[in-house]
C-alpha positions in Angstrom: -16.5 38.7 -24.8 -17.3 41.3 -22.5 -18.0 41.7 -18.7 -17.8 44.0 -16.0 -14.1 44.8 -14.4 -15.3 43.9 -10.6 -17.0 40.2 -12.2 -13.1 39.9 -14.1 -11.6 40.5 -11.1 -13.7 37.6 -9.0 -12.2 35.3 -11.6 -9.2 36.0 -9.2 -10.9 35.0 -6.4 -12.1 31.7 -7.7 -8.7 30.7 -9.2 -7.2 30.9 -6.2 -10.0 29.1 -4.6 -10.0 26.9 -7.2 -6.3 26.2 -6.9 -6.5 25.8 -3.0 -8.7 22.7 -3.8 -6.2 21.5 -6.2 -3.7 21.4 -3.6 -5.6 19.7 -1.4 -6.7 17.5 -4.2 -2.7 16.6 -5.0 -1.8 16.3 -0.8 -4.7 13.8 -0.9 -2.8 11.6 -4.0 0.5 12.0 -3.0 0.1 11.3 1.2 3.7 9.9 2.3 1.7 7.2 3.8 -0.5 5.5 0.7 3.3 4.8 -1.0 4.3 3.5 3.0 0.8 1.6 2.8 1.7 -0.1 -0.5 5.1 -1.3 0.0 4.1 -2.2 3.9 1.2 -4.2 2.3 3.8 -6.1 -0.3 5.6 -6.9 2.9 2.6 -8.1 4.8 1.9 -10.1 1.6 5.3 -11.7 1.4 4.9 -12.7 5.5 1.5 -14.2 5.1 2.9 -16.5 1.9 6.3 -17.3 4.0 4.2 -18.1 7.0 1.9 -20.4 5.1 4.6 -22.1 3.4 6.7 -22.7 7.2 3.8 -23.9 8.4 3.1 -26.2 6.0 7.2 -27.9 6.1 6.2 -27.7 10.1 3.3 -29.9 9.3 4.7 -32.1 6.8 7.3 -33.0 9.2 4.5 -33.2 12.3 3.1 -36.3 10.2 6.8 -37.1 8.9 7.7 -37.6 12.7 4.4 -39.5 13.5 4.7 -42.3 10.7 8.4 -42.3 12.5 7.4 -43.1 15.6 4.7 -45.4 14.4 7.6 -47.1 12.9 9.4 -47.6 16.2 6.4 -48.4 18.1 5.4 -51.3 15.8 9.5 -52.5 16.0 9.4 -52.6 19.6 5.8 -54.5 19.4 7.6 -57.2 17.4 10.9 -57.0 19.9 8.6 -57.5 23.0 6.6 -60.1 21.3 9.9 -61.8 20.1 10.9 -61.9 23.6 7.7 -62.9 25.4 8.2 -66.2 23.4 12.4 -66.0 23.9 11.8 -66.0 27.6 8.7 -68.4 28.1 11.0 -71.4 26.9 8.2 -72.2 24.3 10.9 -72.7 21.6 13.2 -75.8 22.5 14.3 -76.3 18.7 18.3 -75.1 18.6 17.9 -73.8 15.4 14.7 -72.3 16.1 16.2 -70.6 19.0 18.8 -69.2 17.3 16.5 -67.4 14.1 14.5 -65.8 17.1 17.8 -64.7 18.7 18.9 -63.2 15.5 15.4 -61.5 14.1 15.5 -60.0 18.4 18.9 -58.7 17.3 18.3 -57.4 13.7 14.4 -55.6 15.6 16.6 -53.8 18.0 19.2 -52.7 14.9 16.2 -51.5 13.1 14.9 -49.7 16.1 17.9 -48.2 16.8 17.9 -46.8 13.0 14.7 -45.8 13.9 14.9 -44.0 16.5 17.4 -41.9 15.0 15.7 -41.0 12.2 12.4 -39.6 14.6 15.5 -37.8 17.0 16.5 -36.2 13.1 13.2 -35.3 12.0 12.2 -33.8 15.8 15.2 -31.4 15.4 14.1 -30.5 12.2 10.5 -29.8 13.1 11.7 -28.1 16.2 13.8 -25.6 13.9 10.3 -25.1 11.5 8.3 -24.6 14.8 10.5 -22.2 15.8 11.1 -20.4 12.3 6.8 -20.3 12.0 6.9 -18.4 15.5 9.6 -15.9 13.7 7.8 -15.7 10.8 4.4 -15.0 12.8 5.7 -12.3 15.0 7.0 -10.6 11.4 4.0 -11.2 10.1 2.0 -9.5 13.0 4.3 -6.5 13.4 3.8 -5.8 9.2 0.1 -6.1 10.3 0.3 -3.8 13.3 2.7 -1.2 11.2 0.5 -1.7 8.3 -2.9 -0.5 10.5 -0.9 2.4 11.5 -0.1 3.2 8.2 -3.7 3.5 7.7 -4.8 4.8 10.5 -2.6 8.4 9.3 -3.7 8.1 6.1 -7.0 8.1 7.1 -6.8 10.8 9.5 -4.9 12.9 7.1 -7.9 11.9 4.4 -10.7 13.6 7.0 -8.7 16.5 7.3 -7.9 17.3 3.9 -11.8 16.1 2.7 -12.6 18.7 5.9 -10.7 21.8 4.2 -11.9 20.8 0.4 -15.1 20.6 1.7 -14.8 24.6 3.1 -13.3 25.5 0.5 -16.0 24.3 -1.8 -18.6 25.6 -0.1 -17.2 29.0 -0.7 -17.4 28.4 -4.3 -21.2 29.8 -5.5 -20.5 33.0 -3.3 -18.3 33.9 -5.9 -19.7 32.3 -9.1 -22.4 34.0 -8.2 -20.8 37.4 -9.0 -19.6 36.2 -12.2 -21.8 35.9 -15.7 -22.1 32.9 -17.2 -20.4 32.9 -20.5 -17.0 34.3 -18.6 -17.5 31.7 -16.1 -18.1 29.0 -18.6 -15.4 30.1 -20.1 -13.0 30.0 -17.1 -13.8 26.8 -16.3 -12.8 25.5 -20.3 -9.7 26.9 -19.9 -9.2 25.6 -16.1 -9.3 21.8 -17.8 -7.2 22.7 -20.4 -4.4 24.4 -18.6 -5.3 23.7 -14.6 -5.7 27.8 -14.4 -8.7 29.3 -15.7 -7.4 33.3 -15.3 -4.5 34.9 -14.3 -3.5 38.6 -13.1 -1.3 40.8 -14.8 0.3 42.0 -12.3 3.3 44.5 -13.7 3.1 44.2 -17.1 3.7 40.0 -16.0 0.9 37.4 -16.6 1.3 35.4 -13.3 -0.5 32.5 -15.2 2.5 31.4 -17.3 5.0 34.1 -15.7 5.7 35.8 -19.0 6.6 39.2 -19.3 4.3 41.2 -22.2 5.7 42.8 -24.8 5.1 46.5 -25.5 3.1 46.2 -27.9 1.1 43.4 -26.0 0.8 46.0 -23.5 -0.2 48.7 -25.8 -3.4 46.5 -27.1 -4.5 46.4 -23.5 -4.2 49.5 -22.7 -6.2 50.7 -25.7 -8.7 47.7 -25.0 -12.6 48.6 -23.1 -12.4 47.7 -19.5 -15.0 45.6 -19.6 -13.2 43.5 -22.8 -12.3 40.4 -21.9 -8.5 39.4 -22.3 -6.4 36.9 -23.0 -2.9 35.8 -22.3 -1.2 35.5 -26.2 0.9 33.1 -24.6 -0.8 31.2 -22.1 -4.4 31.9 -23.6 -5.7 32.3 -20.0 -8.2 34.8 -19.2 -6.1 38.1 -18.5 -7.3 40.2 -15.7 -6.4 43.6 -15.4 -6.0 45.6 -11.7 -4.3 48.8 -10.4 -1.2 46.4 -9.9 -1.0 45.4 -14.1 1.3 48.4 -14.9 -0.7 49.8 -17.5 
């Protein structure tokens, strides 16, 4: 393949457009922030199953504690009631006297139990009330640090889409100057080996950093300046300027 020296040489210009754009392309993959995003989003996950799971115990013993307390109420319904008829002399019978005196006695044993099993189950609910509020506020902070996380990100997206997008733009200014074939060629070799050309700068290819050998060099000397070269190692296109060392 042939083609002019000055089109060769805009190869240069265009692979190091080209590999601007891939370094923006990289920055935009590996942002500190989208690996700070994903574990603060695990995070956030974990919270919002904890929470769920405190605030159902906190509800469970919410309608634990109610039944309780239904359970003492209807006790102290029967005690009252038991007492009502104690006190209004209604029951003359000794013996009848005596079974209401003891059920009275064996109501207030039974609310006593009672009533410390609600006092039990409020402490416990007070201790999943409280760990819910804990669990909320870590919850909401993950949230809040998790928005900020994004909020860089985001940011750092629209600046690096802002300076890909320039970059690109330059891009047909300088394709333009190149024929097709060479720069059809280019880009083949660009998704093979990320670098479409390189300079031989000192007798060097800067594409794989290899030094030629003399007799490498020798070929390219003898070689038409408009031929179109390659590296025997790298097999990127070779581009001769006053800096190759010929």
């Amino acid at each position: 393949m042939k083609a002019a020296p000055e089109a060769q040489k805009r190869l240069l210009d265009l692979a190091e457009l080209d590999a601007g754009i891939d370094r923006l392309r990289h920055r935009r993959r590996t942002l500190p922030e989208l690996a700070e995003i994903e574990e603060l989003s695990k995070s956030l996950a974990r919270a919002a199953t904890q929470t769920i799971a405190a605030e159902t115990e906190a509800g469970d013993l919410a309608r634990e504690q109610a039944k309780a307390e239904a359970d003492v109420d209807a006790v102290r319904t029967r005690v009252d009631r038991d007492q009502k008829r104690l006190d209004s002399g209604q029951v003359t019978s000794p013996k009848d006297l005596s079974s209401l005196q003891s059920e009275i006695a064996s109501l207030h044993r039974r609310q006593s139990d009672l009533e410390e099993v609600v006092l039990e189950i409020m402490e416990r609910r007070e201790a999943a009330d409280a760990h819910v509020v804990t669990l909320k506020a870590q919850r909401d902070e993950a949230a809040a640090t998790l928005a900020a996380a994004e909020e860089r990100r985001d940011a750092a997206f629209t600046e690096i889409d802002k300076e890909a997008a320039e970059l690109q733009d330059r891009r047909p200014a300088i394709t333009a100057d190149i024929p097709d074939d060479l720069l059809a060629l280019y880009g083949k070799l660009r998704e093979q080996f990320g670098v479409g050309a390189a300079m031989l700068h000192g007798g060097r290819c800067l594409g794989c950093r290899t030094s030629l050998s003399i007799a490498d060099l020798n070929r390219i000397r003898a070689a038409a300046h408009d031929e179109v070269l390659r590296c025997e190692e790298c097999r990127r296109i070779l581009v001769r300027t006053a800096e190759s060392g010929l």
